[in-house]
N, C-alpha and C positions, 0 to 999 in steps of 0.2 A: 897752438890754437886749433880748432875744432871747426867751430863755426862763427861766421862773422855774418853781423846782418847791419844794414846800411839803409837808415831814414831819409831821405835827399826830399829836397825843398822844389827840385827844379828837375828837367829832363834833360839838361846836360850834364845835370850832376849824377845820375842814374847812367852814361856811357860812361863816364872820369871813373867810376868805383872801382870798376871789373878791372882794367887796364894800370891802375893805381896800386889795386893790392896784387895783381897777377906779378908786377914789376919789381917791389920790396919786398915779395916771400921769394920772387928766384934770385934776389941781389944777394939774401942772407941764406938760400942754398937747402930752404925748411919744405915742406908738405905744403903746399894750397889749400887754406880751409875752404869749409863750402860758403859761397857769398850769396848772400840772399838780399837784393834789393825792392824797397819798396817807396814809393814817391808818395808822399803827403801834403796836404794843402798848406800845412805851416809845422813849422817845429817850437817846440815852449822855451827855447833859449833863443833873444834875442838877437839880429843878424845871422845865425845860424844857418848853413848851408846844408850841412850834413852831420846826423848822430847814430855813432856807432855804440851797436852790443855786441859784447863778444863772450863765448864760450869757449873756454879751456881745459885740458885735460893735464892730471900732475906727471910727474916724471918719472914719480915711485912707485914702484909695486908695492901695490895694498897685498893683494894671495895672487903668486906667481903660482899656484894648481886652478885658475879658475873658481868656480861658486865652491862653498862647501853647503852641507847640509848638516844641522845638528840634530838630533832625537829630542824628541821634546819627553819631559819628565812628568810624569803625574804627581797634581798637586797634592801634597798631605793634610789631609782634616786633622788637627787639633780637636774637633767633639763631633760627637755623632748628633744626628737630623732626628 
């Protein structure tokens, strides 16, 4: 995980997040994503305290050199103008 961003209902739920996920990423021994919290007047699921988004990165190398570049080709007319 990348980044994790955190909707909280309330301002104690806004000090629980950092200290919640700080605790379960070094249990499992992984990177800290970045936590971004932000406190809202209400959330659209009912009794709701807190809703997460998370952003993830895959495990596979897409291009292990980095970007490539290709040449781009000129297109061929079929009839002339």
């Amino acid at each position: 995980m990348v980044k994790l961003r955190a909707f909280v209902a309330g301002t104690g739920d806004m000090r629980r997040v950092q200290a919640i996920v700080s605790e379960d990423f070094s249990e499992r021994k992984i990177p800290l994503p970045v936590v971004t919290t932000i406190q809202v007047g209400a959330l659209p699921l009912t009794g709701a305290q807190v809703v997460l988004e998370a952003v993830s990165q895959a495990r596979t190398v897409v291009n292990p050199n980095g970007l490539t570049f290709f040449q781009r080709s000129r297109p061929k007319l079929f009839w002339s103008l």
